[in-house]
Every structure is written in C-alpha cells, then in structure tokens.
N, CA, C and O atoms as a GROMACS GRO file, in nm:
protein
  304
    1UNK      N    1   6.717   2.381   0.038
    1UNK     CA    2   6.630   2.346  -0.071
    1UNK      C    3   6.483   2.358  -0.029
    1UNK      O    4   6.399   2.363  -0.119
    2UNK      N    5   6.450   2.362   0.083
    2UNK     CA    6   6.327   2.355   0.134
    2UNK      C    7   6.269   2.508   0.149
    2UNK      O    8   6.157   2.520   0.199
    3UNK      N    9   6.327   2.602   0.116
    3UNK     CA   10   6.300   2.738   0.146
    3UNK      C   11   6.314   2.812  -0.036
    3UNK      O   12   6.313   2.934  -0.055
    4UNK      N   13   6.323   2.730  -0.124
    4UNK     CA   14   6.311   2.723  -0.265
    4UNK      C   15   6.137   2.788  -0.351
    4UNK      O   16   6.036   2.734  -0.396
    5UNK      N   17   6.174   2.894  -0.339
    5UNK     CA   18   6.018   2.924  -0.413
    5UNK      C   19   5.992   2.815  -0.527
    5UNK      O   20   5.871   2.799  -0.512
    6UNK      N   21   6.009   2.775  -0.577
    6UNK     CA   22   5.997   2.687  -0.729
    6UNK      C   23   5.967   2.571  -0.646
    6UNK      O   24   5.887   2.494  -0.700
    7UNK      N   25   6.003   2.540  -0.546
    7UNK     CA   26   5.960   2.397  -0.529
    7UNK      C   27   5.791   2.414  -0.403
    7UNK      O   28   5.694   2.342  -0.380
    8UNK      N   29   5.831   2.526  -0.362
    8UNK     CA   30   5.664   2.547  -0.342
    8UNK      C   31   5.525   2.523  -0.395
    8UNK      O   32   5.417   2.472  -0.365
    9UNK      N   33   5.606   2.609  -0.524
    9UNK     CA   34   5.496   2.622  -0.671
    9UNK      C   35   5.479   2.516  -0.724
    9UNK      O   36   5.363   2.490  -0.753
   10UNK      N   37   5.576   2.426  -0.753
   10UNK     CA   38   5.549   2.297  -0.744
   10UNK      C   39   5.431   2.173  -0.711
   10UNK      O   40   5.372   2.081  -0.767
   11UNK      N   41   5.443   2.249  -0.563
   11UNK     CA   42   5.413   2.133  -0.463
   11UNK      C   43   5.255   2.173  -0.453
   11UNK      O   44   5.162   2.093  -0.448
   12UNK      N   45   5.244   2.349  -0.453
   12UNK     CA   46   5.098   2.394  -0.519
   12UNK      C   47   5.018   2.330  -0.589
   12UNK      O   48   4.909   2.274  -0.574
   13UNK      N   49   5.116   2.358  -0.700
   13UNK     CA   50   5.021   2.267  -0.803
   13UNK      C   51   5.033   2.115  -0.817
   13UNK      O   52   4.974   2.070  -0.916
   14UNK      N   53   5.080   2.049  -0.760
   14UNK     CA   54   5.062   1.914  -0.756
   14UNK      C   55   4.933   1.898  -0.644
   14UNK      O   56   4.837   1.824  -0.664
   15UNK      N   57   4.947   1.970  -0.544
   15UNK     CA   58   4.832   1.940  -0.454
   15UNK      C   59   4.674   2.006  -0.576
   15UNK      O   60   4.557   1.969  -0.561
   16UNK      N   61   4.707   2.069  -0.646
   16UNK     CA   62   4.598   2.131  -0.748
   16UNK      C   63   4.510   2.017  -0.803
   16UNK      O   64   4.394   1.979  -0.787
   17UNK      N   65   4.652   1.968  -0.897
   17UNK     CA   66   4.598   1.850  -0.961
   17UNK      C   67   4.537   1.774  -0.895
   17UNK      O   68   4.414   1.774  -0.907
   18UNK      N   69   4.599   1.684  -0.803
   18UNK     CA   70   4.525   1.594  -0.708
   18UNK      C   71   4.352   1.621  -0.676
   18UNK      O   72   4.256   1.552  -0.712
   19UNK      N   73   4.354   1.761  -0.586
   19UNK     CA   74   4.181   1.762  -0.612
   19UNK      C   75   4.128   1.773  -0.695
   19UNK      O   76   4.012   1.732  -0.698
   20UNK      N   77   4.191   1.840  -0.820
   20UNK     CA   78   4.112   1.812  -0.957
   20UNK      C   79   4.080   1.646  -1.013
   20UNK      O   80   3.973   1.603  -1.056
   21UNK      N   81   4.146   1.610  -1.004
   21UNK     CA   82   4.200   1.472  -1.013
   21UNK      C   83   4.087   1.344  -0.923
   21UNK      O   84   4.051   1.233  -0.961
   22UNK      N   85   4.066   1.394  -0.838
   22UNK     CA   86   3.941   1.362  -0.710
   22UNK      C   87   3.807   1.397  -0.739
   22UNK      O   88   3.710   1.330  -0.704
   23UNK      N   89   3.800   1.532  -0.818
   23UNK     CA   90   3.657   1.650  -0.829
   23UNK      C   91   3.669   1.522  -0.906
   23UNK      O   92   3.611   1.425  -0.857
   24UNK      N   93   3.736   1.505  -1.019
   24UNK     CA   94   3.710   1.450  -1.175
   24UNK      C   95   3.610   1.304  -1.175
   24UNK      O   96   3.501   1.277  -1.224
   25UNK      N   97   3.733   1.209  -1.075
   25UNK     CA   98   3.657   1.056  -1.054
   25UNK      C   99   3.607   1.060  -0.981
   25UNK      O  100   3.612   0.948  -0.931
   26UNK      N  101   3.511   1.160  -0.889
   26UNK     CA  102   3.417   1.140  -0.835
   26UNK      C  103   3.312   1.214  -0.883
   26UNK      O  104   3.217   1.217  -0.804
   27UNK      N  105   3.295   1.280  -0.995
   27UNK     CA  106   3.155   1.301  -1.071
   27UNK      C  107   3.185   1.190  -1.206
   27UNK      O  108   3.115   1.165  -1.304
   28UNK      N  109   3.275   1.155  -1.177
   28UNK     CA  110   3.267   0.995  -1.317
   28UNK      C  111   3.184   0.882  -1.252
   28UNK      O  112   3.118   0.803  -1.318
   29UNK      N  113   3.195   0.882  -1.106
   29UNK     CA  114   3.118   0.785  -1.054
   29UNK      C  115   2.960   0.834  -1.059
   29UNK      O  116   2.881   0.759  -1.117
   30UNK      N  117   2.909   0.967  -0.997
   30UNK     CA  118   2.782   1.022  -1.018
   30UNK      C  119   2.796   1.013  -1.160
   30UNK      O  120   2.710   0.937  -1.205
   31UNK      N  121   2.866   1.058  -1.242
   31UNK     CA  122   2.786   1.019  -1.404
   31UNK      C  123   2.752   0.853  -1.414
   31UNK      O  124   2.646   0.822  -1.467
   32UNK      N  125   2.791   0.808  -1.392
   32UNK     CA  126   2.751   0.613  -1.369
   32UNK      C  127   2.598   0.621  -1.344
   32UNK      O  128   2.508   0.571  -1.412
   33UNK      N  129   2.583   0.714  -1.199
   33UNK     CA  130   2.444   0.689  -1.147
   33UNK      C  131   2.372   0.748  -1.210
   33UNK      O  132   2.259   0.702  -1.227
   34UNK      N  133   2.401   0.846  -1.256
   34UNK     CA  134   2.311   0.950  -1.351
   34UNK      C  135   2.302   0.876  -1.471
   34UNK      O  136   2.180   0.885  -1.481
   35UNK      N  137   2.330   0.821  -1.552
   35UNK     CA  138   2.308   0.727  -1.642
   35UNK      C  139   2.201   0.637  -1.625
   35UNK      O  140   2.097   0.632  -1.691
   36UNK      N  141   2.246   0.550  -1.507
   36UNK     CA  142   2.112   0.472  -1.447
   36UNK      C  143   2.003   0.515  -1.428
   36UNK      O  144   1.910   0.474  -1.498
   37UNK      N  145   1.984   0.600  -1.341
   37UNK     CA  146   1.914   0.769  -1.336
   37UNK      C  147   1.793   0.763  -1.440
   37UNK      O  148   1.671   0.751  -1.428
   38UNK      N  149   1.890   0.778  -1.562
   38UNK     CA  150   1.823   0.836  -1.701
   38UNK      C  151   1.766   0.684  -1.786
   38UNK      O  152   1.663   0.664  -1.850
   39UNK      N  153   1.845   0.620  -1.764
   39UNK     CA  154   1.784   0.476  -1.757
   39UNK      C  155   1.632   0.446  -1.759
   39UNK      O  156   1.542   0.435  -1.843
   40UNK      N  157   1.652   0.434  -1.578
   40UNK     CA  158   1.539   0.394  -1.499
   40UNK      C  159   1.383   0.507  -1.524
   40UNK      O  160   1.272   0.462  -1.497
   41UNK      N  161   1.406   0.679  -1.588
   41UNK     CA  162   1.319   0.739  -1.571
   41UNK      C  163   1.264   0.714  -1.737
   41UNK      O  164   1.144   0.720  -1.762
   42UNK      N  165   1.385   0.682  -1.868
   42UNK     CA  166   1.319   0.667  -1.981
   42UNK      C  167   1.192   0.536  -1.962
   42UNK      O  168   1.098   0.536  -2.041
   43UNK      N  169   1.200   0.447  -1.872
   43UNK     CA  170   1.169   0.308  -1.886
   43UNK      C  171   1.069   0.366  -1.780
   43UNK      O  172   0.991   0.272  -1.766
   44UNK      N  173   1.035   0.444  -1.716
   44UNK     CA  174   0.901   0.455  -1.631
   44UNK      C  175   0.859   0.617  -1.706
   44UNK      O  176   0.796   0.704  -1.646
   45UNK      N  177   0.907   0.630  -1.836
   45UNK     CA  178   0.818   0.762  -1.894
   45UNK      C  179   0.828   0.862  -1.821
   45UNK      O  180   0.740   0.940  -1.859
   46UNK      N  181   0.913   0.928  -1.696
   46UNK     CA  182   0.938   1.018  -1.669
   46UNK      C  183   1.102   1.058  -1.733
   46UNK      O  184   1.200   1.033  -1.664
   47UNK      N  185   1.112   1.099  -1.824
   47UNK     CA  186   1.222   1.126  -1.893
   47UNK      C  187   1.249   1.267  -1.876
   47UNK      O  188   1.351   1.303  -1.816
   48UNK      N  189   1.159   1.356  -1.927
   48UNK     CA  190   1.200   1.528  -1.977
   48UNK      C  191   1.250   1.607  -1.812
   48UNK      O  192   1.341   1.684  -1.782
   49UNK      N  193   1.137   1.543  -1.734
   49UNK     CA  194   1.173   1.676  -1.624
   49UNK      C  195   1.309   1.654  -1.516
   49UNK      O  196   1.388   1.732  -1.462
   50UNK      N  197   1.285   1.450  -1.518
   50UNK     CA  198   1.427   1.450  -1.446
   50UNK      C  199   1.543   1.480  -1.556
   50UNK      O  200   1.622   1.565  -1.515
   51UNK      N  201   1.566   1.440  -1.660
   51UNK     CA  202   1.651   1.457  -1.753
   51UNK      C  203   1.711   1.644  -1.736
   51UNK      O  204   1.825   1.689  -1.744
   52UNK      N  205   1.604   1.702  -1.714
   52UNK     CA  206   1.649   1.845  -1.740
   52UNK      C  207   1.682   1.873  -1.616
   52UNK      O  208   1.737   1.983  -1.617
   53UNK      N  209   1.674   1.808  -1.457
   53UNK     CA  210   1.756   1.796  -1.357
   53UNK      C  211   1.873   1.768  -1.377
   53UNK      O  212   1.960   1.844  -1.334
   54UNK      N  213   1.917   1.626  -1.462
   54UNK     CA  214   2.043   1.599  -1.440
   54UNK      C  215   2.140   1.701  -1.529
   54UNK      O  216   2.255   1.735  -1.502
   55UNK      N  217   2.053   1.745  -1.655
   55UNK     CA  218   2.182   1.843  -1.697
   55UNK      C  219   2.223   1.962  -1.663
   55UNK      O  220   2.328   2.016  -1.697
   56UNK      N  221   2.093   2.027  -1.556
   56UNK     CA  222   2.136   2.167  -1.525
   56UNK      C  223   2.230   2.098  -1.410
   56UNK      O  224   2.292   2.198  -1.374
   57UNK      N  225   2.280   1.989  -1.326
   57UNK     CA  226   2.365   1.984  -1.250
   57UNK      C  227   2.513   1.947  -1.330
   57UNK      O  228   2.622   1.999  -1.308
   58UNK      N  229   2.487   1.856  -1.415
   58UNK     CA  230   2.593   1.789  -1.483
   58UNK      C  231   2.664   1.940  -1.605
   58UNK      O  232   2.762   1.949  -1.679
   59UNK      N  233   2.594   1.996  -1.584
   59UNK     CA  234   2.635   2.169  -1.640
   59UNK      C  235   2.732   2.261  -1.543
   59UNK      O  236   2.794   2.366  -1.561
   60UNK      N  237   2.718   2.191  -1.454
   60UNK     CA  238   2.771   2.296  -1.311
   60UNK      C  239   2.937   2.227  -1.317
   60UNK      O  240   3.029   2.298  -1.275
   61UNK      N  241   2.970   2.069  -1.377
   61UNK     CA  242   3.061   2.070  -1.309
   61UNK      C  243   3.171   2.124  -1.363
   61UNK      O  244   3.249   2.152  -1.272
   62UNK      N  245   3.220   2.154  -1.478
   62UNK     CA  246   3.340   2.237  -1.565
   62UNK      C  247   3.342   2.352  -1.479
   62UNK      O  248   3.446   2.417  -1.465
   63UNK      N  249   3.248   2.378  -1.426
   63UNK     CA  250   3.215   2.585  -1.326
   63UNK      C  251   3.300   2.513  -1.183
   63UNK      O  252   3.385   2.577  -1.120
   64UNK      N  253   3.266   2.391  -1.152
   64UNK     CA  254   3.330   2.345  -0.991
   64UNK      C  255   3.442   2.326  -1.010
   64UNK      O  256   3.510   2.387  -0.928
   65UNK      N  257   3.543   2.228  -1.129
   65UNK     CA  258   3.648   2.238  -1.164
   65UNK      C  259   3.744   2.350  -1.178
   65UNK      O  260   3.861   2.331  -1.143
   66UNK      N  261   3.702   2.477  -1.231
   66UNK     CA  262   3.765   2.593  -1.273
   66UNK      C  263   3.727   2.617  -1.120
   66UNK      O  264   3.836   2.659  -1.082
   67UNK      N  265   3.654   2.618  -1.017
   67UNK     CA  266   3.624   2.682  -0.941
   67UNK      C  267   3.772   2.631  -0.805
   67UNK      O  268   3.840   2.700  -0.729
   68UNK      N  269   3.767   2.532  -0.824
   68UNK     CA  270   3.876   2.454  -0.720
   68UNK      C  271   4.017   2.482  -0.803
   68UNK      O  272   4.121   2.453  -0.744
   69UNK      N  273   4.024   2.522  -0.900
   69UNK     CA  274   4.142   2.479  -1.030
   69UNK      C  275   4.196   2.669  -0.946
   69UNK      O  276   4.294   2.685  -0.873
   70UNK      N  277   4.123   2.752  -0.979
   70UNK     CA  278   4.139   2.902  -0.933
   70UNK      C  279   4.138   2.898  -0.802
   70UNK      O  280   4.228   2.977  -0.771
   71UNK      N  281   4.084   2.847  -0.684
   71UNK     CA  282   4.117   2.895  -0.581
   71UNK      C  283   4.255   2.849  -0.534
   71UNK      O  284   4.328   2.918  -0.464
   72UNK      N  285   4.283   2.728  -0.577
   72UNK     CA  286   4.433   2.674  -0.566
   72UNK      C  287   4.526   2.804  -0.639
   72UNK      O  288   4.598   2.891  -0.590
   73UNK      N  289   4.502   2.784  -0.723
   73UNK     CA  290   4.620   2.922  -0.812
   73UNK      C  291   4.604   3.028  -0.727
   73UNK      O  292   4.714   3.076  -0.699
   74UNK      N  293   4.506   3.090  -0.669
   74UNK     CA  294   4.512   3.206  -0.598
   74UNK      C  295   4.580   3.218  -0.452
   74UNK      O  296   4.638   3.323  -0.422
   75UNK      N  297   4.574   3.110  -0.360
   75UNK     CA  298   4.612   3.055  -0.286
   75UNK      C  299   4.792   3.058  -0.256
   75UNK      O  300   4.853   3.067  -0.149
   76UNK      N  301   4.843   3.046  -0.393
   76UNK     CA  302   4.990   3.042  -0.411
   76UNK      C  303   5.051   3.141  -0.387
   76UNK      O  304   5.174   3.144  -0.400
   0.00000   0.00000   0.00000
C-alpha cells in the first residue's frame, strides 16, 4: 500500500493544503496589524501614502497563494 500512486497524490496535496492553510493564518495575523497600521496613520493624518503601501502588499497575497498552491502541484 505504500508504493500506491493515489496515496502519494494524496499525501501531496494534503501537505498543499497545510501550507496554504499556514500562508492563509499567517497574513490573517499581518492583516490584524495592518489594520492597526491603518488605524494609527488615519489618527496621525498620514493615511494616503502608507495606505497605498499596505495595499500594493496586501495585493500580492492571492499571487503568493497561487504561487505555493502551483509549485506544490508541480512538484507531484
């Protein structure tokens, strides 16, 4: 059973999920700070330029997801 292609593929993609799964709640925690972030810069009037920091990063992460999501699939 251990020499089972299907349970490889399996085991692939369970290890897939998992770092997706990891990528996910650990930019849920940076979105927390980034909130605060956006918080702390509306309330000291620097709003526009950090604001347009946090979304060109908070833009990147669906691209890091697919990016870890594909190298796992390719990998198999």
């Amino acid at each position: 059973m251990e020499d089972d292609p299907l349970l490889y593929v399996w085991d692939s993609m369970h290890r897939a999920m998992q770092l997706a799964l990891c990528a996910v709640l650990g930019r849920q925690e940076e979105g927390l700070i980034m909130d605060q972030l956006i918080s702390t810069c509306k309330a000291q009037g620097q709003e526009s330029k950090q604001r347009n920091e946090l979304q060109a990063d908070a833009s990147c992460l669906a691209a890091a997801a697919l990016d870890v999501m594909a190298g796992e699939y390719y990998c198999l």
